[in-house]
Biotite code that builds the C-alpha atoms (Angstrom):
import biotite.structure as struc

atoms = struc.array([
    struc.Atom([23.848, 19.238, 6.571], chain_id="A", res_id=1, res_name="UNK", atom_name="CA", element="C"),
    struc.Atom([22.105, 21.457, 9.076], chain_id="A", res_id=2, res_name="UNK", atom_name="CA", element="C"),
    struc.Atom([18.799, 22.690, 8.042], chain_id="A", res_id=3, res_name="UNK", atom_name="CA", element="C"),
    struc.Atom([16.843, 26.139, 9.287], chain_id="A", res_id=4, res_name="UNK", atom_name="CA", element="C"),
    struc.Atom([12.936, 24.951, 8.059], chain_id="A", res_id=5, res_name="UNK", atom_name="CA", element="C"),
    struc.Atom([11.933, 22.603, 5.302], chain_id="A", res_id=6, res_name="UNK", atom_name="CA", element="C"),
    struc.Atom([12.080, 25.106, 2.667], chain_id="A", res_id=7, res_name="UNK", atom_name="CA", element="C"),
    struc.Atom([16.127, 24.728, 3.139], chain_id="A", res_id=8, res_name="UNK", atom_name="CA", element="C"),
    struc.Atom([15.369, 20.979, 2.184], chain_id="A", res_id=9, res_name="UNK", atom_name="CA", element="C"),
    struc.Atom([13.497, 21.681, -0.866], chain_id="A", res_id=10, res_name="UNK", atom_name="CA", element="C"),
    struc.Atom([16.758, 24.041, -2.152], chain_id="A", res_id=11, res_name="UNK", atom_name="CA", element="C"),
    struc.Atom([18.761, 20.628, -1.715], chain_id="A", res_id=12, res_name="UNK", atom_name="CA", element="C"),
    struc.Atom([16.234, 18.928, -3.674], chain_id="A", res_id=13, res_name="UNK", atom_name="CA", element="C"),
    struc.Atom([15.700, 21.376, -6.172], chain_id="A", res_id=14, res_name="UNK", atom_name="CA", element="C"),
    struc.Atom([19.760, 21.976, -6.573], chain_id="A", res_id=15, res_name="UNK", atom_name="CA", element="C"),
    struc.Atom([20.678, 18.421, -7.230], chain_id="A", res_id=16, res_name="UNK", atom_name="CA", element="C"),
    struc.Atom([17.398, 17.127, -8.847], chain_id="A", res_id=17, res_name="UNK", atom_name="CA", element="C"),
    struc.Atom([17.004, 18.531, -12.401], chain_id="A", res_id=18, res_name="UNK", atom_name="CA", element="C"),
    struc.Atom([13.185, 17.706, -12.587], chain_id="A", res_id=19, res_name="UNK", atom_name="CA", element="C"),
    struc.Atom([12.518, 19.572, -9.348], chain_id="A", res_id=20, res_name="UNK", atom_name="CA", element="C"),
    struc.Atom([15.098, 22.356, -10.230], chain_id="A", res_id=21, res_name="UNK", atom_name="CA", element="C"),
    struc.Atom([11.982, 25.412, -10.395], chain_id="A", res_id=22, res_name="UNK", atom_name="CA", element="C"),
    struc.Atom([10.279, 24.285, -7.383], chain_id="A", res_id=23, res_name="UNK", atom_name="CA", element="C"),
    struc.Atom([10.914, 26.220, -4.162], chain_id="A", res_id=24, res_name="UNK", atom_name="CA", element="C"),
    struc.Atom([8.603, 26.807, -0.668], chain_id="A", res_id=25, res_name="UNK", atom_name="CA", element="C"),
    struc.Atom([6.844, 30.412, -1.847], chain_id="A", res_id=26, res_name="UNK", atom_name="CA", element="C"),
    struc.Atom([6.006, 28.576, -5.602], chain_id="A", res_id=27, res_name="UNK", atom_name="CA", element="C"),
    struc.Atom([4.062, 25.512, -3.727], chain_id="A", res_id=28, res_name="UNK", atom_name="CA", element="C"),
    struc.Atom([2.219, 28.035, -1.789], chain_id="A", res_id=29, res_name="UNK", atom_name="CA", element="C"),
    struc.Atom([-0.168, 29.129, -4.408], chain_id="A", res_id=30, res_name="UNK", atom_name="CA", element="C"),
    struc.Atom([-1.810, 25.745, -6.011], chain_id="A", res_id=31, res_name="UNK", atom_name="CA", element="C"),
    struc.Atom([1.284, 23.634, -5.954], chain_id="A", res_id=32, res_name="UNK", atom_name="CA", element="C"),
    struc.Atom([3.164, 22.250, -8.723], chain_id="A", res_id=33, res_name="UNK", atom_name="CA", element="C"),
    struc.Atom([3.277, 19.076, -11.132], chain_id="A", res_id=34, res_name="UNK", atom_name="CA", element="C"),
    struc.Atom([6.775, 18.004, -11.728], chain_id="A", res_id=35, res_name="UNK", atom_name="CA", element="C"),
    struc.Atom([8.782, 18.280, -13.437], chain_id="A", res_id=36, res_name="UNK", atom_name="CA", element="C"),
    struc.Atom([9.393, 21.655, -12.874], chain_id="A", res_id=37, res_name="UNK", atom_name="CA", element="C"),
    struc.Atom([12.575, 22.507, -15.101], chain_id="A", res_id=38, res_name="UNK", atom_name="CA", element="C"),
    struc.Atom([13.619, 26.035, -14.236], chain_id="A", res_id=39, res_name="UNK", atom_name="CA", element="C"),
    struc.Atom([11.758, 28.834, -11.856], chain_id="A", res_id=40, res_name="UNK", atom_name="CA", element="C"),
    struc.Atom([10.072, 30.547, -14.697], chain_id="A", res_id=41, res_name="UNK", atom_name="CA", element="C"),
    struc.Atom([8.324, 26.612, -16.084], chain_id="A", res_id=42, res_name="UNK", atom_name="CA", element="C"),
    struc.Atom([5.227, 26.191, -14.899], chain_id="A", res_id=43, res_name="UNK", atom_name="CA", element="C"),
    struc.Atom([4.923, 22.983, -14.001], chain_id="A", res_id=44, res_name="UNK", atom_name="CA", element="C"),
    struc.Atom([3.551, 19.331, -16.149], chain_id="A", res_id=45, res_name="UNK", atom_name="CA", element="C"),
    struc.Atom([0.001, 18.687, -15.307], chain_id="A", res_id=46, res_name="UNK", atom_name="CA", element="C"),
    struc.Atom([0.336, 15.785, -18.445], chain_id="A", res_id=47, res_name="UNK", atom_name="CA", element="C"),
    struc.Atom([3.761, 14.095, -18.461], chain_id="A", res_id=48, res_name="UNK", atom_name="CA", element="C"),
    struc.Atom([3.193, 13.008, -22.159], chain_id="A", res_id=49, res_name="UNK", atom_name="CA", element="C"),
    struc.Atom([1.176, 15.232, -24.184], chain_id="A", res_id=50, res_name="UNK", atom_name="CA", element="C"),
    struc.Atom([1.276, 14.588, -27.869], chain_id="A", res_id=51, res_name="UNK", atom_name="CA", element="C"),
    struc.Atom([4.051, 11.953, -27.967], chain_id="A", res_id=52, res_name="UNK", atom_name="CA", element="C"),
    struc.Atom([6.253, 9.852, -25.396], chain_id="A", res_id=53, res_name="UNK", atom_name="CA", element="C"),
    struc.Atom([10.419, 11.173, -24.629], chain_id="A", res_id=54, res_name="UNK", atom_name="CA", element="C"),
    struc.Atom([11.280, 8.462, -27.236], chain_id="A", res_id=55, res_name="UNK", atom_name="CA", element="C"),
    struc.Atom([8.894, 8.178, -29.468], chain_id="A", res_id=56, res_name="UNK", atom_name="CA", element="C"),
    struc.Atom([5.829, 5.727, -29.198], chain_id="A", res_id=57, res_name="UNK", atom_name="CA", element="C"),
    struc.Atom([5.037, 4.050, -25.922], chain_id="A", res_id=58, res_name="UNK", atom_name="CA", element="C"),
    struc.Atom([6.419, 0.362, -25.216], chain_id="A", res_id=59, res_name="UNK", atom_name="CA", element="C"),
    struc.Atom([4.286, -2.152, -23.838], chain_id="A", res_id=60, res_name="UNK", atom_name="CA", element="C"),
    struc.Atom([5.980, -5.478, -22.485], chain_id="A", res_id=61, res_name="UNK", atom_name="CA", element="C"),
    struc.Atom([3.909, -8.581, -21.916], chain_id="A", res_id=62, res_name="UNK", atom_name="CA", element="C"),
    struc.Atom([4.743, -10.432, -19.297], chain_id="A", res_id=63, res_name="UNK", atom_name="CA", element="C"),
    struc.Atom([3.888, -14.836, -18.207], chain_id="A", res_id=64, res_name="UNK", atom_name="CA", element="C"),
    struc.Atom([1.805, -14.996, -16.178], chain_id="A", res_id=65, res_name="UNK", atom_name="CA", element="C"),
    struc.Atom([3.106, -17.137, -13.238], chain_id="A", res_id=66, res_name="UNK", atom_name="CA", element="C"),
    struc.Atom([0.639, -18.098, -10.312], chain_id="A", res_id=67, res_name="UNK", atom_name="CA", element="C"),
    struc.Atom([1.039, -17.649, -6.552], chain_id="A", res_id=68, res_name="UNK", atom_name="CA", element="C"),
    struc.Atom([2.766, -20.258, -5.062], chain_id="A", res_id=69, res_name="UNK", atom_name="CA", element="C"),
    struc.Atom([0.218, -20.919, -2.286], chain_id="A", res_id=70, res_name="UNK", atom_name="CA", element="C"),
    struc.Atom([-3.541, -21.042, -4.098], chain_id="A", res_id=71, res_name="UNK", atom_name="CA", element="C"),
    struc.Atom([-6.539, -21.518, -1.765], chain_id="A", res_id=72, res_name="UNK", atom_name="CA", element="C"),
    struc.Atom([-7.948, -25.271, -0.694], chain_id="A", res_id=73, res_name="UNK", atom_name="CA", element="C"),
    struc.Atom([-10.788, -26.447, 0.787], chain_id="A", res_id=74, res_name="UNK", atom_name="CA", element="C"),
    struc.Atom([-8.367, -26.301, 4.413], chain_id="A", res_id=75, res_name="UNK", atom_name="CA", element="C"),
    struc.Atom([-7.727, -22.839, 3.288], chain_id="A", res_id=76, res_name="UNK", atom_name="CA", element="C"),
    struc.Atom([-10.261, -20.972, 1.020], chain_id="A", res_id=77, res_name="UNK", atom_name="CA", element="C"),
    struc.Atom([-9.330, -17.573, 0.762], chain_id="A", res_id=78, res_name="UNK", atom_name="CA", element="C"),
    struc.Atom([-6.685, -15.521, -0.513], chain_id="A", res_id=79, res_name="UNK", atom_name="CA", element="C"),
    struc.Atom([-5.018, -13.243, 1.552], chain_id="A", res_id=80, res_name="UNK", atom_name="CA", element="C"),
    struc.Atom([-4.024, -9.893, -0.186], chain_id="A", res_id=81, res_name="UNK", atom_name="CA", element="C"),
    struc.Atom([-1.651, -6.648, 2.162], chain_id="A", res_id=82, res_name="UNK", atom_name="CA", element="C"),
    struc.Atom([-1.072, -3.677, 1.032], chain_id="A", res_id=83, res_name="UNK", atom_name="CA", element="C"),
    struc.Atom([-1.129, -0.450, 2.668], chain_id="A", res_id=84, res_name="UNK", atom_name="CA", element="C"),
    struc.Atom([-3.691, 1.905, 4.020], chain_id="A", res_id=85, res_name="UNK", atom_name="CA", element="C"),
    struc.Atom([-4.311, 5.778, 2.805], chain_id="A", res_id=86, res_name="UNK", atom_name="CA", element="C"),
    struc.Atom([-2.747, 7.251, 6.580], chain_id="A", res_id=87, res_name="UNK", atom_name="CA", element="C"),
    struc.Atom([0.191, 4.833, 6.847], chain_id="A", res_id=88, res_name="UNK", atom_name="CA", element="C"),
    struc.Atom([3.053, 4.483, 5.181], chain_id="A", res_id=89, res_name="UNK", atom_name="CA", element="C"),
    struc.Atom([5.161, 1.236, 5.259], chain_id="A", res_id=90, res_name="UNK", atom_name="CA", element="C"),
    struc.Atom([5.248, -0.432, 8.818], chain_id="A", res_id=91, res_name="UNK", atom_name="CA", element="C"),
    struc.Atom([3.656, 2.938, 10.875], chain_id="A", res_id=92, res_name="UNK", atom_name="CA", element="C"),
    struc.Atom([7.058, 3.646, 12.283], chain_id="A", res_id=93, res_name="UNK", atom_name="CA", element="C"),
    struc.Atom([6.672, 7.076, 11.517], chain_id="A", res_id=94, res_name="UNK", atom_name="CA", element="C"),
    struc.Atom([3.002, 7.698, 10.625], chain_id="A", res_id=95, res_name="UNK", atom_name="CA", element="C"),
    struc.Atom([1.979, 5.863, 14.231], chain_id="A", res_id=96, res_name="UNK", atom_name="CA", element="C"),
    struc.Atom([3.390, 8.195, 16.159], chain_id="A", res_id=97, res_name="UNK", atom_name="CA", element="C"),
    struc.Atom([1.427, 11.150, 14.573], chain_id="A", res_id=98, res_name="UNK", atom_name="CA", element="C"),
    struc.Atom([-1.615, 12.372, 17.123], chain_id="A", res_id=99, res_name="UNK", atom_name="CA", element="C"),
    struc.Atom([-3.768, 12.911, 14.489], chain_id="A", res_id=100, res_name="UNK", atom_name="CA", element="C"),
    struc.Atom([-3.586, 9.821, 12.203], chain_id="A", res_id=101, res_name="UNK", atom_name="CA", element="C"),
    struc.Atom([-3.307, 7.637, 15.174], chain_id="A", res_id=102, res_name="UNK", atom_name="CA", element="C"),
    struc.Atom([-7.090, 8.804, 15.889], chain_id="A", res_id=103, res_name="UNK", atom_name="CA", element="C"),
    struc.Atom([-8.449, 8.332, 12.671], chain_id="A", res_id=104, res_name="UNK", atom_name="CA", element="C"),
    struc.Atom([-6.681, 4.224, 11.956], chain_id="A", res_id=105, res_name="UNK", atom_name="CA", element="C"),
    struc.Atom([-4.961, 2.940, 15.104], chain_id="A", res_id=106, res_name="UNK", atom_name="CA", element="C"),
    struc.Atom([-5.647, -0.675, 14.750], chain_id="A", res_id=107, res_name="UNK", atom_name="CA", element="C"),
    struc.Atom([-5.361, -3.078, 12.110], chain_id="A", res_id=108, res_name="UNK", atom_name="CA", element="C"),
    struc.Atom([-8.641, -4.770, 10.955], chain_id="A", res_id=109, res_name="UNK", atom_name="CA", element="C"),
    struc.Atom([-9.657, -7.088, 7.745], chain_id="A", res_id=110, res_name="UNK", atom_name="CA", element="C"),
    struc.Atom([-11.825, -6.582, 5.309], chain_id="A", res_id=111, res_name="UNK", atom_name="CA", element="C"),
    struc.Atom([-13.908, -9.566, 4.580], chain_id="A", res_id=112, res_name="UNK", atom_name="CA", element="C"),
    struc.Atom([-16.554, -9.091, 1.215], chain_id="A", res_id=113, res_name="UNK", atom_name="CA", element="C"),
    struc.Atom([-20.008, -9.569, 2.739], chain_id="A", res_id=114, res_name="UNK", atom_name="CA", element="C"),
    struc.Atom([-20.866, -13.300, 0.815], chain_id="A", res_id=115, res_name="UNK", atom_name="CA", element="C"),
    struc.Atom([-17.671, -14.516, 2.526], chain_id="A", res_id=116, res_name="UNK", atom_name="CA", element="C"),
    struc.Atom([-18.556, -12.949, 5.564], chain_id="A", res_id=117, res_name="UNK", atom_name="CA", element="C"),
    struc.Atom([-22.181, -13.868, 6.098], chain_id="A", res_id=118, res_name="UNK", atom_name="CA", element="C"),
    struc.Atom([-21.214, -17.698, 4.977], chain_id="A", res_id=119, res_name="UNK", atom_name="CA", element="C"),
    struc.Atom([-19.068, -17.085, 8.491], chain_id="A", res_id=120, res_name="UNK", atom_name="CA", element="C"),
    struc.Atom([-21.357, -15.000, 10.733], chain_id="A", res_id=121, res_name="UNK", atom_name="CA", element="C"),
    struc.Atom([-18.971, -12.286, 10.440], chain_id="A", res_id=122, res_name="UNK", atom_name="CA", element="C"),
    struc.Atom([-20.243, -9.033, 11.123], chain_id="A", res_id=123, res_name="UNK", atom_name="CA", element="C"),
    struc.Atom([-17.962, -5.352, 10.870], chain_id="A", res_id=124, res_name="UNK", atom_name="CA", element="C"),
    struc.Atom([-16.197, -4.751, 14.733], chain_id="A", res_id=125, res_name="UNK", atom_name="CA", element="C"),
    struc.Atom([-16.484, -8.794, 15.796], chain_id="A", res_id=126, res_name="UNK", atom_name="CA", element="C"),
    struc.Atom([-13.211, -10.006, 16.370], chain_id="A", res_id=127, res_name="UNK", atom_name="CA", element="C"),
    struc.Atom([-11.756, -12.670, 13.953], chain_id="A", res_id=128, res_name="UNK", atom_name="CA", element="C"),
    struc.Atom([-8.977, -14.812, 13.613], chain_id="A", res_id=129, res_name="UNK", atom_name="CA", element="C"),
    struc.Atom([-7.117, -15.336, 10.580], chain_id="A", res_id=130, res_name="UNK", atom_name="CA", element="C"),
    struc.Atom([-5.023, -18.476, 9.499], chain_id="A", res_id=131, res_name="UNK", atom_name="CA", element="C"),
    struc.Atom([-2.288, -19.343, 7.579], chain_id="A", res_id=132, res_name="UNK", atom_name="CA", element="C"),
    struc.Atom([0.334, -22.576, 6.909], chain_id="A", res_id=133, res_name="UNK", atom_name="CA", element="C"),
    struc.Atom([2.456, -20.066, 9.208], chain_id="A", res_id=134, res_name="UNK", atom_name="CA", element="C"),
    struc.Atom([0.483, -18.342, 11.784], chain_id="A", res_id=135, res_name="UNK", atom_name="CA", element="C"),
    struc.Atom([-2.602, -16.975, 13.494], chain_id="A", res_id=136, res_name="UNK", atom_name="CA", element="C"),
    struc.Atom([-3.568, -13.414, 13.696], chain_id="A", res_id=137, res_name="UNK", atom_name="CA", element="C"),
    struc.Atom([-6.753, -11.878, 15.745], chain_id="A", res_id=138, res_name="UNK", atom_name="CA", element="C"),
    struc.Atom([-8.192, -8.526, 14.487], chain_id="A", res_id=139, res_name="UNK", atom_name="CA", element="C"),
    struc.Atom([-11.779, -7.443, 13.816], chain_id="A", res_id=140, res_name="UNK", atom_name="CA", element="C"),
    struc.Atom([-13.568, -7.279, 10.866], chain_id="A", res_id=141, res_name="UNK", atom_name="CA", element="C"),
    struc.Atom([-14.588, -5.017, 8.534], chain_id="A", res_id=142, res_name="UNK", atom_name="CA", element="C"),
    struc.Atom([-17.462, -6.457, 6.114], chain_id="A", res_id=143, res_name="UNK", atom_name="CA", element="C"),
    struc.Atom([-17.052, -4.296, 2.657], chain_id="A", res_id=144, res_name="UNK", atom_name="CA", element="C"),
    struc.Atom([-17.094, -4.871, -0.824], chain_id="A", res_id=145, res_name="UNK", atom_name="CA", element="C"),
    struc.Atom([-14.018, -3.370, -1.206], chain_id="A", res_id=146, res_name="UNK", atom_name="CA", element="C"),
    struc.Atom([-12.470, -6.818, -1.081], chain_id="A", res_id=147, res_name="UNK", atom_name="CA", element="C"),
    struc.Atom([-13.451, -9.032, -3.348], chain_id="A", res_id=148, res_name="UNK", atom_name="CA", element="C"),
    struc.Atom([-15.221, -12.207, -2.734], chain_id="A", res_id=149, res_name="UNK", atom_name="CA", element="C"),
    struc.Atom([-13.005, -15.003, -2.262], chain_id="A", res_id=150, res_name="UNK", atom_name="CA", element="C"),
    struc.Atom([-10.617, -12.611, -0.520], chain_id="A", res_id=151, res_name="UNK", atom_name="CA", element="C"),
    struc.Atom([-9.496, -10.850, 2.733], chain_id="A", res_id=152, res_name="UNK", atom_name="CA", element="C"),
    struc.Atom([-7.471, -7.645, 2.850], chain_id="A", res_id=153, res_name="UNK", atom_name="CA", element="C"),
    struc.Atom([-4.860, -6.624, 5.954], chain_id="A", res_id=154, res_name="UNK", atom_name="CA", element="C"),
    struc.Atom([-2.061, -4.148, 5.635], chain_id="A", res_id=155, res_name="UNK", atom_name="CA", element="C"),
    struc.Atom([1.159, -4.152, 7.451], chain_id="A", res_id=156, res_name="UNK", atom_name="CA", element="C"),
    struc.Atom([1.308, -1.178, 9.599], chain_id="A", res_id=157, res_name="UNK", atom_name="CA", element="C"),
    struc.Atom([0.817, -2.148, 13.009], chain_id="A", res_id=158, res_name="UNK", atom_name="CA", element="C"),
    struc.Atom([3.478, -3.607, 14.939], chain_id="A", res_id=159, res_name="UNK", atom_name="CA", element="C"),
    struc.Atom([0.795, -5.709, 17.221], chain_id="A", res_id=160, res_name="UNK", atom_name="CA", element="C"),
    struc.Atom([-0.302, -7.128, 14.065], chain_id="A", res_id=161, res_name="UNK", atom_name="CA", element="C"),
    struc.Atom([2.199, -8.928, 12.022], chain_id="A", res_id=162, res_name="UNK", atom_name="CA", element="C"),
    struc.Atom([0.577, -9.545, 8.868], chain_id="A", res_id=163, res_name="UNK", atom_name="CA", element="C"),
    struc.Atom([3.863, -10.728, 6.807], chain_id="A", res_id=164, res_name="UNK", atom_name="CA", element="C"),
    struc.Atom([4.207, -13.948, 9.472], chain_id="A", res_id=165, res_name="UNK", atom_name="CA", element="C"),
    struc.Atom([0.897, -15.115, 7.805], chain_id="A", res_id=166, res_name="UNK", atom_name="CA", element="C"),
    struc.Atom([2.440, -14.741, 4.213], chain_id="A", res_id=167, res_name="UNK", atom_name="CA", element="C"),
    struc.Atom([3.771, -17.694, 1.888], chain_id="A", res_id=168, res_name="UNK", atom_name="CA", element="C"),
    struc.Atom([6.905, -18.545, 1.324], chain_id="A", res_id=169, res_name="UNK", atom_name="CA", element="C"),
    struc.Atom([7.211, -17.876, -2.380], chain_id="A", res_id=170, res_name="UNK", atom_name="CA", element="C"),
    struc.Atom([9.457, -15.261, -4.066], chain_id="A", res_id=171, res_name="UNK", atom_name="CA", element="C"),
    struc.Atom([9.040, -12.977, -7.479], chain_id="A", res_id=172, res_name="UNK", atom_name="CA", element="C"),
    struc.Atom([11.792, -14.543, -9.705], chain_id="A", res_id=173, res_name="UNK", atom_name="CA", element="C"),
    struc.Atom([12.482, -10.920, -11.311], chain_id="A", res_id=174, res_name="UNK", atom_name="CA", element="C"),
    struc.Atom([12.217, -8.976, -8.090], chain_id="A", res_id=175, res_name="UNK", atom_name="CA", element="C"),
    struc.Atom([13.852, -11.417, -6.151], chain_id="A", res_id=176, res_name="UNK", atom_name="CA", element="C"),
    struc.Atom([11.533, -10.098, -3.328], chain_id="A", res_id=177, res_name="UNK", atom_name="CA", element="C"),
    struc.Atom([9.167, -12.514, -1.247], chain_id="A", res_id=178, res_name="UNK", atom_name="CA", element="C"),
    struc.Atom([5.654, -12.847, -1.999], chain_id="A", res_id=179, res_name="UNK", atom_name="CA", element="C"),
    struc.Atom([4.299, -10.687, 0.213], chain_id="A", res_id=180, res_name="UNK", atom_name="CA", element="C"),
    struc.Atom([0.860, -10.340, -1.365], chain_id="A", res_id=181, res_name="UNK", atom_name="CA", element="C"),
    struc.Atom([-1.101, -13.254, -1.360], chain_id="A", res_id=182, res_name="UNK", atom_name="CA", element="C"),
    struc.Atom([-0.999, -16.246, 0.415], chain_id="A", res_id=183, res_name="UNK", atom_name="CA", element="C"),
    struc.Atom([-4.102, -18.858, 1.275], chain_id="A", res_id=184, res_name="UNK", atom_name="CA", element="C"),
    struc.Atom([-5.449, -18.329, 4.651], chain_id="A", res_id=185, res_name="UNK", atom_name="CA", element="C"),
    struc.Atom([-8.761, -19.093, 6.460], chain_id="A", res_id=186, res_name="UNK", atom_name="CA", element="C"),
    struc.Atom([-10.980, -16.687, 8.323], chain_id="A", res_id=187, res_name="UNK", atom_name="CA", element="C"),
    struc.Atom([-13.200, -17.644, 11.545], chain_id="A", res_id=188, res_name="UNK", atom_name="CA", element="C"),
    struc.Atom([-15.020, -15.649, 14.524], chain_id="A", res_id=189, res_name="UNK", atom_name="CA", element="C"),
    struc.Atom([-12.405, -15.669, 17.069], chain_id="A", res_id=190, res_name="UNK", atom_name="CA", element="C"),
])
């Protein structure tokens, strides 16, 4: 397909999507639109499920609980949590190369909770070193209580900064995905 603008993307969408069917360029203009957007004259679901679910009363499945395969030890004492960060998306291949996100997060760092930090003499911008059964990676800190204690947080954007070699070999039975998001590791000044 050959595309004039975006707005000839969002016709694509809209033609073969049936939830995004009413939404078009010169309708997101005003305040933008909640999908599902049925037709051109809807306007748009700001609550999904108003009075009742689509089929009737909400399901809730339980699930076991089944622990990490790698647990912290006294050789390794913290977990190890990745995720991603609000300006990247995935592994940065795309959001790296933008100017203007690349100057507000263009190097990885971890985020140590200040008990687990002050216990190592860690202070926000030193430069750390983080351990796992599988590797080594140096970044600098960032003391917050946005991690917990007992934990350390890095996400997986930067490509100098392999945070996945540091993660345990243990897979999600359902998923059948590795276990990407928590492995034992040990923080030090580097």
């Amino acid at each position: 397909m050959h595309y004039n603008n975006p707005g000839d993307i969002m016709g694509e969408i809209a033609s073969l999507t049936p939830e995004f069917a009413g939404i078009d360029y010169e309708r997101l203009e005003g305040d933008g639109l909640v999908w599902p957007v049925w037709d051109k004259k809807h306007p748009g679901t700001p609550i999904l499920h108003k009075d009742t679910f689509t089929r009737g009363k909400g399901r809730f499945n339980d699930l076991l609980y089944t622990p990490s395969e790698e647990l912290p030890d006294s050789n390794y004492p913290l977990y190890l949590t990745t995720g991603r960060r609000l300006y990247h998306y995935n592994n940065g291949s795309m959001s790296l190369r933008n100017p203007e996100i690349h100057a507000i997060s263009s190097e990885e760092f971890a985020e140590i909770h200040p008990s687990d930090a002050k216990t190592r003499c860690i202070k926000t911008g030193d430069k750390v070193r983080v351990t796992s059964r599988r590797g080594t990676l140096e970044v600098k800190a960032q003391v917050t209580t946005k991690s917990r204690p007992g934990s350390v947080f890095l996400s997986f954007h930067f490509p100098e900064t392999l945070t996945n070699v540091l993660t345990g070999p243990g897979e999600d039975l359902l998923a059948l995905t590795p276990e990407y998001k928590v492995c034992a590791v040990k923080v030090e000044k580097a």
